[in-house]
N, C-alpha and C positions, 0 to 999 in steps of 0.2 A: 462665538461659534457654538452652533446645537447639535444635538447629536443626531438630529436631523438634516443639519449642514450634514455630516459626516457619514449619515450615510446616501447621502445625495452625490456627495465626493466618490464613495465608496462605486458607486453605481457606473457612474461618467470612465471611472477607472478601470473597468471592465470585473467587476463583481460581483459575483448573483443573488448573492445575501450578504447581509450584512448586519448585528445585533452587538447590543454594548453588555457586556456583564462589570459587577462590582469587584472591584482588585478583592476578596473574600477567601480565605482559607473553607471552602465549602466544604460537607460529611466526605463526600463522595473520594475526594481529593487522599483522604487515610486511608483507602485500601490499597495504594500500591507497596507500603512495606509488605501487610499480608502476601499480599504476591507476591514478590521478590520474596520472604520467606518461602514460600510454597515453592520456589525452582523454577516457576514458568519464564523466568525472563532467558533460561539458558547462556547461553554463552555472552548476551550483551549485559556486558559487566558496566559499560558507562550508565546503566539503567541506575544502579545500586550506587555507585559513585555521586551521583546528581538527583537522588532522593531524595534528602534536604531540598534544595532548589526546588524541585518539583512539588511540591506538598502546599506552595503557594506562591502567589508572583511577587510579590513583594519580598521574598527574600533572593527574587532576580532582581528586581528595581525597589528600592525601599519606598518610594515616593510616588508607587502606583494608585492611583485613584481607582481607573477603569480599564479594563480591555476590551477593545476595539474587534469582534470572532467577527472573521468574513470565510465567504462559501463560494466553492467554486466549480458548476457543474461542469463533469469533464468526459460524459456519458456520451458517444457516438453511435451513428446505425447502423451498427454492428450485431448479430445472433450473439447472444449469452455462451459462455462456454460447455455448459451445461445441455445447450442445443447443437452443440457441433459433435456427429459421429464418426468422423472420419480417425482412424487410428492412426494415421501419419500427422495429423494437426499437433504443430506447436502450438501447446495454449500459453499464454502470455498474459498478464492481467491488465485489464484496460486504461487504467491508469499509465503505462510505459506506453504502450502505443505512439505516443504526439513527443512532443517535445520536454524537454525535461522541467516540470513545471516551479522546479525550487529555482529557475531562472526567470522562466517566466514571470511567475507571480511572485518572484523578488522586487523586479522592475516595476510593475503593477502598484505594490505595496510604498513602493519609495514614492512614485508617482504620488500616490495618497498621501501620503505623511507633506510630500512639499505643498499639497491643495491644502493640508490641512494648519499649517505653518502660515502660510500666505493670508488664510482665512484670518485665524486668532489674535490676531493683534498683540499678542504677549507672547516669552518665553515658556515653551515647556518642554519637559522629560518625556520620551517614548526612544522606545524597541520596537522594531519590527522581528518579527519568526515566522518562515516560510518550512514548518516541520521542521527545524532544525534545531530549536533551544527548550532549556529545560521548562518545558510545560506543561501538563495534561490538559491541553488543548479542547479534546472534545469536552473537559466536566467544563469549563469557561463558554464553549458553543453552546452547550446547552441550557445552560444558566442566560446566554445571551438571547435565548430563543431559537436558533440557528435550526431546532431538532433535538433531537432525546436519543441518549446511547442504548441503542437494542440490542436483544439478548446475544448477537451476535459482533458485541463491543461498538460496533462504529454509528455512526451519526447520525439517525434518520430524519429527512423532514418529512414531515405529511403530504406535501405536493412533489417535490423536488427529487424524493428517494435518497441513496445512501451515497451517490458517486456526487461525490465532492473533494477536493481539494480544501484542506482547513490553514487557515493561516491569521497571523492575529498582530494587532499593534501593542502591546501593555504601554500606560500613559499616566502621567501625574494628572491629566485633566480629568474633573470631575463631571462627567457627562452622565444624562439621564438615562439608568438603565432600564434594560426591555426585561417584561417577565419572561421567569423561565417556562422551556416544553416541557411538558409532562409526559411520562411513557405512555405511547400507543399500543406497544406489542402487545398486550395484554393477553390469554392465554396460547398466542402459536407461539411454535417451536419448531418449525419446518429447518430455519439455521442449523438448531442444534442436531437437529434427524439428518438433515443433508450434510456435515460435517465429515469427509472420508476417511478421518483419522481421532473421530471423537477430540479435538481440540477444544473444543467448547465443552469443559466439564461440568459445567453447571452454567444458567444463563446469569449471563455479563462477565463468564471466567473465561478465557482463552487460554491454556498451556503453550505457550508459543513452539515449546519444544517438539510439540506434534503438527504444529501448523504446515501446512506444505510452505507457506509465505516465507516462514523462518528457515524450513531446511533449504528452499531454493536464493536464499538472497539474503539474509544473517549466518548462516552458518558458513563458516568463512575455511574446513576440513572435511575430510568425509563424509557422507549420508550415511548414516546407521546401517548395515543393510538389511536388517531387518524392515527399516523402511522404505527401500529403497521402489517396492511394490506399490505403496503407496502414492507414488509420484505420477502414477501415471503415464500422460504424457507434458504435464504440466513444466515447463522450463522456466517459469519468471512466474512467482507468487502462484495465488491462486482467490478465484473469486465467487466459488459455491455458495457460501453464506448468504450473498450480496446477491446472484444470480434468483434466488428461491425465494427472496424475500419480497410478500405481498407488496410495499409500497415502490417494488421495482418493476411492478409485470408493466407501469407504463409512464414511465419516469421521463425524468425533464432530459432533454437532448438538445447538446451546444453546436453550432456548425461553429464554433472560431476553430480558424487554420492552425492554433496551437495544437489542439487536441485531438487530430483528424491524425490516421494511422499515418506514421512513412513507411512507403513503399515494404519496407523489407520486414516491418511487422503486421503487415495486412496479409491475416492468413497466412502465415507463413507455415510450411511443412517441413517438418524433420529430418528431412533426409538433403532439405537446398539449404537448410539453417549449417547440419552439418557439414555439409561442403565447400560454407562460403571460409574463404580466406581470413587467415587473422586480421587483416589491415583492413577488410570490408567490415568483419564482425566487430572489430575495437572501434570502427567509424560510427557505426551503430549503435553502440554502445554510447558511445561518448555524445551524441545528440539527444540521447532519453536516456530519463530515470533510473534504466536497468543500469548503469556504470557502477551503481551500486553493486551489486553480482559481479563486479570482474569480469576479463574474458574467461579468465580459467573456470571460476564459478561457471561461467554461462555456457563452458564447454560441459564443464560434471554434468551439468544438468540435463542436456541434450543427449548425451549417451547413458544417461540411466534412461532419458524417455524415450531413447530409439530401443534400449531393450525388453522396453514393457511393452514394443509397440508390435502389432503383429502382421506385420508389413513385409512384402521383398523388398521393397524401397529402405526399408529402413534393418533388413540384414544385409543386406548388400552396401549399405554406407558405412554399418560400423566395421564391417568387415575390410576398409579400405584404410590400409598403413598412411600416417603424417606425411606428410611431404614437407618442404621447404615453405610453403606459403600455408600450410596449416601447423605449427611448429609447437604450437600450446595443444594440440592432441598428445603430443609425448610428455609434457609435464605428469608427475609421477604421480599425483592426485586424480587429476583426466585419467591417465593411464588406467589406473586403479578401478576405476571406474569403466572405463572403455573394456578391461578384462571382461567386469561381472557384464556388462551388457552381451557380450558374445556369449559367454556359456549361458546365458537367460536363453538367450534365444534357441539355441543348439540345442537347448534342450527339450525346445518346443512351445515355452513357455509363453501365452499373452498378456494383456492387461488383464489383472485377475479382480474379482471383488472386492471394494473396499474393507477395511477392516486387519489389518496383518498387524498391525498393532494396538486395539482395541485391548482392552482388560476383561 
């Protein structure tokens, strides 16, 4: 089997790229302790835990030869969030929209590994990771060809753009590797200028702790509230960077049914998001990506962004007491949050300019 079989395999399996890199402790791979000293990982402490591990594949598999970086456009046609002015818009980041794709393209992945078992005629060692084990993923995509990490960290390809889905086989097979992408960014910096809380401290840094991505879906306790202005009306992640950046203004778009919005997060608005019941929004939840956020997360988030929003739709929703069928608005976190959104608004307050927490 060639790694041409395998990415032929790759293909049939429904994946849109597909490149092999060297199991290699690469330069790039030693800057996560720097990070994790600098504080940016904030609260995710399993970052620092699985450090080691992460620093190279073979101290997840010792017997790794090569990995297998496959790519997964999950870009719909859909307006950029960046393009939507509507102040009641829940923005949501496109990636949650479809189905939750760590099941998806878990399936996908096993599919492969059995084409690729079937094919080989011998026994061998592989892992599959659907974003889930310790890897730094993109530096092995990029090494595999898949695209080059831009200044705004994530994975560009030159045709394809940045909405991908990464996911990877590590294998004791020793298969023909693909050269690596070279950076394209070369002098823009639109990422780091469109950035609404300077998260991008320097290009290729991200501080997560400012990231809207981190405060709305790792951060698992209060929003700061100092940043709370920052949020916008954003309730799940955030996709600025990826929105402004050159090799997206006309990027690859998938029609598979995975990644086509459901119903309830096609343009959804702030004011029916906060209305819907626990049992709709946790069903919701539980078919896409966002389960990550919790319901209670994904309630916090929604009334901080009904209180930046400058809507009657959206004073008149938070101003409406829990009931029984919304019973996670009274948890004491929500709560907490549901206060500051009424006195926001009471006060007159709108979406204000980015920046409240800038240095």
């Amino acid at each position: 089997m060639t790694a041409d079989d395998v990415k032929t395999f790759a293909r049939e399996a429904g994946f849109d790229l597909c490149g092999i890199a060297p199991a290699e402790a690469f330069p790039e791979l030693r800057f996560l302790d720097e990070w994790l000293d600098r504080g940016y990982a904030g609260e995710m402490r399993y970052l620092a835990r699985t450090a080691r591990r992460r620093s190279d594949v073979r101290e997840v598999m010792p017997s790794a030869r090569s990995v297998i970086s496959l790519g997964t456009v999950y870009n719909t046609d859909r307006p950029y969030s960046t393009e939507v002015n509507d102040p009641d818009a829940a923005l949501i980041s496109r990636y949650a929209w479809g189905e939750d794709y760590h099941g998806v393209l878990g399936r996908r992945i096993e599919a492969l590994l059995g084409r690729m078992r079937a094919a080989a005629g011998e026994p061998f060692e592989a892992r599959c990771y659907v974003d889930t084990g310790p890897i730094q993923e993109r530096v092995y995509a990029q090494n595999a060809g898949l695209g080059w990490i831009g200044k705004n960290t994530c994975l560009i390809h030159p045709e394809q753009g940045s909405w991908l889905f990464l996911s990877e086989i590590v294998t004791s097979l020793p298969l023909e590797p693909d050269a690596p992408q070279l950076d394209q960014c070369g002098t823009c910096t639109l990422c780091l200028e469109a950035c609404p809380t300077d998260a991008l401290r320097e290009p290729w840094v991200l501080d997560s702790t400012r990231c809207l991505s981190y405060l709305t879906i790792e951060l698992r306790g209060p929003i700061p509230e100092v940043q709370r202005p920052d949020i916008g009306t954003h309730v799940y992640g955030c996709d600025i960077c990826q929105d402004v950046c050159p090799y997206n203004a006309a990027p690859a778009r998938s029609d598979d049914p995975a990644w086509q919005p459901a119903p309830d997060l096609d343009h959804p608005r702030l004011s029916e998001l906060w209305r819907q019941s626990d049992e709709r929004l946790g069903a919701v939840l539980e078919r896409s990506a966002m389960s990550r956020a919790r319901l209670t997360g994904l309630r916090r988030n929604v009334a901080v962004a009904l209180g930046n929003s400058s809507t009657v739709a959206a004073a008149a929703a938070i101003a409406e007491p829990e009931s029984t069928t919304t019973a996670s608005r009274g948890e004491p976190m929500v709560a907490e949050h549901v206060d500051w959104a009424r006195r926001r608004l009471a006060a007159g307050s709108s979406v204000p300019d980015a920046g409240t927490v800038r240095e």
